[in-house]
N, C-alpha and C positions, 0 to 999 in steps of 0.2 A: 348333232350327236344323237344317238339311233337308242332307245330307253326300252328297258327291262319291259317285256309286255308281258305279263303273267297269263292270257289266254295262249300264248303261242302254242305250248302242248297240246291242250282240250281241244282247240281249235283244229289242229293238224288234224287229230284224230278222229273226230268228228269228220271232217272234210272225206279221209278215206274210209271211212264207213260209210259214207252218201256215196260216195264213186260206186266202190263194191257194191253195196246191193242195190243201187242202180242199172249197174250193166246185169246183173245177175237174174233180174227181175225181166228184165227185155228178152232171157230165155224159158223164160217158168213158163212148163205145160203144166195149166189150172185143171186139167183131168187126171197129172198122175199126183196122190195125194202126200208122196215122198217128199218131191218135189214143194208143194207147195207148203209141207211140212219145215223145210231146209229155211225156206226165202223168210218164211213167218219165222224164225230164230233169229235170223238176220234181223229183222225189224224189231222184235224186243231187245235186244243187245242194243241198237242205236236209240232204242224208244229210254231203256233204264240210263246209254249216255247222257242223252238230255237231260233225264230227269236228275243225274247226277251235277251235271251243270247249275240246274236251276237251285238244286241247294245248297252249292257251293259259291253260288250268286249270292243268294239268300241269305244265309249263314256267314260268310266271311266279307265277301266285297263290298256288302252297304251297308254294315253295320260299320266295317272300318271307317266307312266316308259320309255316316251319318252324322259326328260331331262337328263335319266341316262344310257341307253342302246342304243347303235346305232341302231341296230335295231330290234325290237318287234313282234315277231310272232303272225301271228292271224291266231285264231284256227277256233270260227264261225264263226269270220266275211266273208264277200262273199267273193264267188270266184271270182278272178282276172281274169282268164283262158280264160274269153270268154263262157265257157262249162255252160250247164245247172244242177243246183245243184238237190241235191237229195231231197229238199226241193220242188224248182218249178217241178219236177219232178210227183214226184206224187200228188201234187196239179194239175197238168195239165192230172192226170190218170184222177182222181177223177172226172174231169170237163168233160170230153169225156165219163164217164160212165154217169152220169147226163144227156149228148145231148139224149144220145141212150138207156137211160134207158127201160127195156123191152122189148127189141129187141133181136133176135136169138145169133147178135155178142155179144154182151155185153155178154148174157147169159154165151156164150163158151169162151170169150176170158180173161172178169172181174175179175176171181178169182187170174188166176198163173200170171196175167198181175199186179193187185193191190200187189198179194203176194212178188213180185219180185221187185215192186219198193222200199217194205215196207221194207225187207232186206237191200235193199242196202240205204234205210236212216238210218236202225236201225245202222248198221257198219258206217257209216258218224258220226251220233251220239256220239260213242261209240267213237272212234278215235278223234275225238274234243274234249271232255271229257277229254282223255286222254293226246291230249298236250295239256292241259288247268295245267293239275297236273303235269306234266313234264317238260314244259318249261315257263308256266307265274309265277305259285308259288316260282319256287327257284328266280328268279329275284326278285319278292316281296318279299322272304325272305331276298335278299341280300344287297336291298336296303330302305327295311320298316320295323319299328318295329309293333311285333302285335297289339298296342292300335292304331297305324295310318293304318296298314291294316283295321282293326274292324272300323276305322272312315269310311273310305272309303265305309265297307261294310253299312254303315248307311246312307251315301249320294246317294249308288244305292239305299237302300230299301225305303229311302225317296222319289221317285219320283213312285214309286209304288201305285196303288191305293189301298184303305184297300180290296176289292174282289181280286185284284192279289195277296198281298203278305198272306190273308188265303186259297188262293186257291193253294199256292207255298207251304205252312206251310202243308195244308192238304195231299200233295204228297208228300211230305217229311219225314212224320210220318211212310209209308209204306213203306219204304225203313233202317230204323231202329229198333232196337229191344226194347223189352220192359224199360229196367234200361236206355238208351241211351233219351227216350223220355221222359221219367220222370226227369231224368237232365235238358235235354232244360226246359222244362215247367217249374221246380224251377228256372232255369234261369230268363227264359222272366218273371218268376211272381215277380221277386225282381227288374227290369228293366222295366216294361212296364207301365203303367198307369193304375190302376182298370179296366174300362170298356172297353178297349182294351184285357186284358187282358181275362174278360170274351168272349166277342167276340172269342178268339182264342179258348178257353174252350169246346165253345156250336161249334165251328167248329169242333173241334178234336173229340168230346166226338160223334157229326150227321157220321163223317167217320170210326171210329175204330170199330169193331165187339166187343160189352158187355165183353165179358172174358177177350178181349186184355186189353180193357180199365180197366176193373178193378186191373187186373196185373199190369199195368202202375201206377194206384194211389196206390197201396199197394208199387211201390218201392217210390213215392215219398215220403208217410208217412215214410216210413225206413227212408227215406235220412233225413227227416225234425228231425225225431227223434232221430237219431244220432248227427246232429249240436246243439239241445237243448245240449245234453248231451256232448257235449265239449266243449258246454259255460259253462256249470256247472263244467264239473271240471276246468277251466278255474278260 
C-alpha cells in the first residue's frame, strides 16, 4: 500500500526549479548584465525554497518525531560543521559578481565560478531530497498514520502565504504529468474553498503551455465522468 508522503509537493517543486534554472543557466551570456541579472533571481527563489524547506524540517517534522525516535536526522536543516553550505555559497558568488560587475575579472572568471557553485548546490539539493525519502518518511510511516501525516502537512501549508503556496503549486505542476495534475486539481476542487480554488486555476492555467493544459482538463472531464457513472450504477 503506497503511504501519504508529505515531501511529494516541496519535492516536485524543488526538482522543477533545478531543471529550469539549470537549462537556463547553460544559456547565460556572463557579459550581458540583464542576463546575468534574470539567472541570479532564479537562484535566490530556489536558494529561499531551500531555506524554506529547512525550516519546515526544522520546525514541524522532528519535533513531531522527536517524542518517538532518539534521534532524527536533518536533512536541510544547517550545517552543524562549522563549513559554509552550498546555499551561502553561492549567494556569496553572486554578491562578488555584483561588486565587480563589468569588470575584465568578473568577465573571465563569472561563468565556470557561478557554474561550479551551481552544481555543487544542485547535488546538495538532490541528496537532501533524498534523505528526506529515505530516512524521515519511513519514521513518519512508522510512527503516523496517513490522516495525521496529511494533518501535519496542513499545519505547514497553513503558515504559508497564499503567493508562496501558488507559487509552490505552480512548480510543482512541472514536475508531473498530465493524468497526475488533473487528479490533484479534482482533489483540491472537492477540498478547497471556491475562490481559492479559482485562484489556483488562473495560476496553473497563466504557467502551463495551452496544449498541456488542455490535456490536463480533458483527463479531468474523463475522471469526473467516470465517477458520475459509478454513482449511477451505484
Amino acid at each position: 500500500m503506497r503511504r501519504f508522503n508529505i515531501f511529494q509537493t516541496s519535492h516536485s517543486a524543488l526538482r522543477a526549479q533545478l531543471l529550469d534554472a539549470s537549462l537556463q543557466l547553460q544559456f547565460t551570456n556572463f557579459s550581458q548584465i540583464q542576463q546575468v541579472q534574470h539567472r541570479f533571481d532564479q537562484v535566490i527563489e530556489l536558494v529561499l525554497a531551500c531555506q524554506r524547506q529547512a525550516e519546515e524540517e526544522s520546525r514541524y517534522i522532528i519535533p513531531a518525531l522527536e517524542p518517538f525516535a532518539v534521534r532524527v536526522p536533518e536533512c536541510f536543516a544547517a550545517d552543524k560543521t562549522g563549513r559554509i553550505s552550498p546555499l551561502d555559497r553561492i549567494v556569496e558568488h553572486m554578491r562578488v559578481f555584483d561588486e565587480e560587475a563589468g569588470s575584465v575579472r568578473s568577465r573571465k572568471w563569472a561563468p565556470a565560478l557561478f557554474s561550479a557553485s551551481f552544481r555543487h548546490l544542485s547535488d546538495w539539493v538532490i541528496q537532501a531530497m533524498q534523505r528526506q525519502e529515505e530516512m524521515l518518511n519511513p519514521l513518519l510511516w512508522k510512527y503516523f498514520s496517513d490522516d495525521a501525516i496529511y494533518a501535519l502537512q496542513l499545519k505547514i501549508e497553513g503558515k504559508q502565504t497564499m503567493s508562496e503556496w501558488l507559487d509552490l503549486c505552480s512548480w510543482m505542476m512541472k514536475d508531473m504529468d498530465d493524468a497526475d495534475i488533473a487528479n490533484w486539481l479534482n482533489t483540491m476542487e472537492q477540498g478547497l474553498p471556491k475562490p481559492v480554488f479559482e485562484l489556483l486555476l488562473e495560476k496553473i492555467t497563466g504557467e502551463l503551455p495551452l496544449l498541456k493544459w488542455d490535456l490536463v482538463e480533458g483527463h479531468r472531464k474523463g475522471v469526473r465522468h467516470m465517477s458520475k457513472s459509478v454513482l449511477t450504477c451505484i
